[in-house]
C-alpha positions as semicolon CSV with decimal commas, in nm:
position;residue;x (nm);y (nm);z (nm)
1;X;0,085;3,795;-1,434
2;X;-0,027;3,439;-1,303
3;X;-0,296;3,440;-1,112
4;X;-0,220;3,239;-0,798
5;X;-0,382;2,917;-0,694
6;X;-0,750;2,975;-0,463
7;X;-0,707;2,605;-0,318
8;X;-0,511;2,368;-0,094
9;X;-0,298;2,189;-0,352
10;X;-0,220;1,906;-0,091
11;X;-0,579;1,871;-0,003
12;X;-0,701;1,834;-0,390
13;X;-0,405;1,557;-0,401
14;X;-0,552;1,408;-0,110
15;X;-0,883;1,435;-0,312
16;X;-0,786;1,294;-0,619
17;X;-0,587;0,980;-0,462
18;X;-0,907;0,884;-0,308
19;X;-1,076;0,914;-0,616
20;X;-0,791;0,663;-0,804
21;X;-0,797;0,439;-0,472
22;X;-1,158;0,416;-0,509
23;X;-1,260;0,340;-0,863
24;X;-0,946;0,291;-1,059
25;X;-0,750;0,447;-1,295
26;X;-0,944;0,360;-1,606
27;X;-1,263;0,403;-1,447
28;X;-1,189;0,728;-1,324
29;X;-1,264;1,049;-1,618
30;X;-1,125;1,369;-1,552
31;X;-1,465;1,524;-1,477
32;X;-1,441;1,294;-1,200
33;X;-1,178;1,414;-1,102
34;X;-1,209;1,802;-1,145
35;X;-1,565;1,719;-0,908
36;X;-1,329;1,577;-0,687
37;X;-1,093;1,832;-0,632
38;X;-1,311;2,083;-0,648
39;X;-1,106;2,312;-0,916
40;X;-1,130;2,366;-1,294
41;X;-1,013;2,178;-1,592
42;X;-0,723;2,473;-1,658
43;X;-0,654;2,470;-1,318
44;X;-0,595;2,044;-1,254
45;X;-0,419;2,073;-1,564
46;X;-0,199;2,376;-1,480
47;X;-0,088;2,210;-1,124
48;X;-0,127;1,858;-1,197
49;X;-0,038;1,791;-1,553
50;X;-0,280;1,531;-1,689
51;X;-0,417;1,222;-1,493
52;X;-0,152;1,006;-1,518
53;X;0,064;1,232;-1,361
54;X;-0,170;1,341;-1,070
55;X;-0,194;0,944;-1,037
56;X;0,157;0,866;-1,022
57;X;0,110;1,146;-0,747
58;X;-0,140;1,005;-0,563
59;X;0,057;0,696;-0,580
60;X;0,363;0,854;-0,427
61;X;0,087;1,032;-0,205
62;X;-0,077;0,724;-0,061
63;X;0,261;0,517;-0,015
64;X;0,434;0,796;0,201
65;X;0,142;0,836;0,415
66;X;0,088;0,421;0,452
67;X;0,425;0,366;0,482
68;X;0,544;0,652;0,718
69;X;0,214;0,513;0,939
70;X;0,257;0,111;0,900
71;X;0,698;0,134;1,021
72;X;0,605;0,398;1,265
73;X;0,380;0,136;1,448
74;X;0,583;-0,156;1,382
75;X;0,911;0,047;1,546
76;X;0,700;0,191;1,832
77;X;0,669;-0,132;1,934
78;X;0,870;-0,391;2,214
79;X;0,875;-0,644;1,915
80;X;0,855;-0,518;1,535
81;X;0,839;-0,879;1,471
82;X;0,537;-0,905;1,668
83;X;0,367;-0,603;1,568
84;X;0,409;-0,678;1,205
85;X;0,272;-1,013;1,220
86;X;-0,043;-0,807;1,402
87;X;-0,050;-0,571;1,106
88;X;-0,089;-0,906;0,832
89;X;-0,352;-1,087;1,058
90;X;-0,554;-0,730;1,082
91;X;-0,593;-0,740;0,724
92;X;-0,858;-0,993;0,747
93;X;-1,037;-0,787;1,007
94;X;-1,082;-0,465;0,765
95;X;-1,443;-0,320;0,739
96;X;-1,636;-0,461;0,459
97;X;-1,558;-0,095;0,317
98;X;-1,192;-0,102;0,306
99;X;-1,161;-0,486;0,203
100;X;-1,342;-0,379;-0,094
101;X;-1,133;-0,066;-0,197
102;X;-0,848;-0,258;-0,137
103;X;-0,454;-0,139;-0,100
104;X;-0,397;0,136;-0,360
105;X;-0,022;-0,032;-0,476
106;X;-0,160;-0,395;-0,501
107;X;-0,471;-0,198;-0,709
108;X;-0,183;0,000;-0,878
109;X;-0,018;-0,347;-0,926
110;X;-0,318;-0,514;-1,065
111;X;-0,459;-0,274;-1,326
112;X;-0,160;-0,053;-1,390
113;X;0,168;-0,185;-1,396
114;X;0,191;-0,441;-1,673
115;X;0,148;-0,209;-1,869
116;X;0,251;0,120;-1,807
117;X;0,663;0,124;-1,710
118;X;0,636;0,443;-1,435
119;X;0,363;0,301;-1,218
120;X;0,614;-0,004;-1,244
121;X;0,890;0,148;-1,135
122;X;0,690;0,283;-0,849
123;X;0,576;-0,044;-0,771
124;X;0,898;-0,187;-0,751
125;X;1,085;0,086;-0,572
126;X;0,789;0,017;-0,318
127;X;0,864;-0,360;-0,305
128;X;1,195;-0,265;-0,241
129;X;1,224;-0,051;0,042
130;X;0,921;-0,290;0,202
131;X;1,152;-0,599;0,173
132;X;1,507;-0,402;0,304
133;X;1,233;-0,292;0,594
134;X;1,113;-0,648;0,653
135;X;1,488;-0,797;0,628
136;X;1,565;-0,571;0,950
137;X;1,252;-0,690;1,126
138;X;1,359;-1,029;1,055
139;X;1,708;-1,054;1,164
140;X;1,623;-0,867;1,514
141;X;1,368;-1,070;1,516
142;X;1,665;-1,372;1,502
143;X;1,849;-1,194;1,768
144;X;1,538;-1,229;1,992
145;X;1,453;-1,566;1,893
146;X;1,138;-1,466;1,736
147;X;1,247;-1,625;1,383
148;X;1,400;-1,991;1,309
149;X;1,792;-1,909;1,264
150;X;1,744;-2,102;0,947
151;X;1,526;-1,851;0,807
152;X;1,703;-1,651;0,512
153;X;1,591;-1,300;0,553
154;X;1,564;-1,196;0,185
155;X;1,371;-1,458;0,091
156;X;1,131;-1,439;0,433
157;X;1,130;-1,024;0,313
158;X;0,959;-1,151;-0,021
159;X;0,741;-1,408;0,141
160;X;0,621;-1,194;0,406
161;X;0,576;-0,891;0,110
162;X;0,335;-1,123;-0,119
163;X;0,137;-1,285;0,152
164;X;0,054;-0,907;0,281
165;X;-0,057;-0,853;-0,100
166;X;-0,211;-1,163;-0,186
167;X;-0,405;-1,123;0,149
168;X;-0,552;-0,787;0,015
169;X;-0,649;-0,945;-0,280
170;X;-0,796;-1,205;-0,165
171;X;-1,016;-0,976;0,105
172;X;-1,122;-0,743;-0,173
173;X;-1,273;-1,061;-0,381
174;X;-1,417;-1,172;-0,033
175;X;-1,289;-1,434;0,114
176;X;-1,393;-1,457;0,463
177;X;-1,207;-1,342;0,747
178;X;-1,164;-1,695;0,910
179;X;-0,988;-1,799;0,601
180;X;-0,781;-1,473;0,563
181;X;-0,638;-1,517;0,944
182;X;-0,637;-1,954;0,882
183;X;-0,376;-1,808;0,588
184;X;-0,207;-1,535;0,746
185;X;-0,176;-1,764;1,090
186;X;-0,001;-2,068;0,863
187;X;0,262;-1,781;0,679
188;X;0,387;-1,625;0,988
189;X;0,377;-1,992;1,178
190;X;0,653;-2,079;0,877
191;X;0,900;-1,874;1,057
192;X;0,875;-1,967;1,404
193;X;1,173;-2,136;1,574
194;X;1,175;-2,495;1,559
C-alpha cells in the first residue's frame, strides 16, 4: 500500500518554480531543490519525476499565474490599450530585486530553449496566445482610436511581445530606468494615430 503524500503538492511546485526563477535551471541541483520543497529525494522524484519535468512545471506554473494576473488587469480596465501600455512602462520601475530575477519565460527563453525542444514548445505556445491576446487589444484599441488604422495587428502583436521581453532583459543587465521608459515611451508612441 502507498503511503500517501505528508505535503502540499501545489505549495512544493510553488517552491520549486521560485527556486528555477531564481537561479536557473543549470544552476539549480536537486539538493536544492529537495531543501526547497521541503520533501525527500524518493518523494520529489515519486510526484515530480526528475527536474526537468518539475521545471517544465514550474514553467506552466509561473505562466498561468502571470498570465491569468497580467489579462485580468488589462480587461478590468476602461482601455486594455491603455492599461497594457502601463504594464510595459512599469517594467522599468521593478525593484532592484525583481529586475534582477527577471521574467521566468524570457529566463526560460534565454538559457533553455535553444536547446531543449519542450521548454521550446512552451515558449512558443506562450508567444502565441500573448500575440492572439495583444491582436484583440489592438484592434479595439482601432475601434477607439487608440491605434493608427494603419497599424497591422499581427505584426504590432509581435512588436509589442519583444519589446515587453527585450525590456526585461535589458532591466535584469541594468539599464537604468530612464532609459527603460525613454524605450518603452518611443515603442508604444509607434502606434499612436497620426
Amino acid at each position: 500500500m502507498a503511503r500517501p503524500k505528508d505535503f502540499d503538492r501545489d505549495r512544493a511546485l510553488k517552491k520549486g518554480m521560485e527556486v528555477f526563477w531564481q537561479q536557473g535551471y543549470e544552476a539549480t541541483s536537486t539538493d536544492d531543490l529537495i531543501r526547497a520543497l521541503g520533501i525527500g529525494r524518493q518523494s520529489m522524484y515519486d510526484t515530480f519525476g526528475d527536474k526537468h519535468q518539475l521545471y517544465l512545471e514550474a514553467l506552466r506554473l509561473y505562466e498561468a499565474n502571470s498570465g491569468a494576473e497580467f489579462f485580468k488587469r488589462i480587461y478590468e480596465s476602461p482601455s486594455p490599450f491603455v492599461a497594457l501600455g502601463d504594464y510595459i512602462l512599469a517594467i522599468a520601475d521593478g525593484t532592484s530585486a525583481d529586475r534582477a530575477r527577471g521574467c521566468f519565460v524570457v529566463n526560460a527563453t534565454n538559457e533553455l530553449a535553444p536547446s531543449d525542444p519542450e521548454v521550446a514548445a512552451a515558449i512558443r505556445a506562450n508567444s502565441a496566445r500573448c500575440e492572439a491576446a495583444f491582436e484583440r487589444i489592438l484592434r479595439e484599441a482601432k475601434q477607439c482610436g487608440e491605434v493608427d488604422q494603419s497599424v497591422d495587428e499581427r505584426v504590432a502583436a509581435r512588436f509589442l511581445l519583444s519589446t515587453i521581453r527585450g525590456l526585461r532583459v535589458s532591466a535584469k543587465a541594468g539599464v537604468e530606468t530612464k532609459d527603460l521608459r525613454a524605450i518603452a515611451t518611443l515603442a508604444l508612441s509607434t502606434l499612436n494615430p497620426r
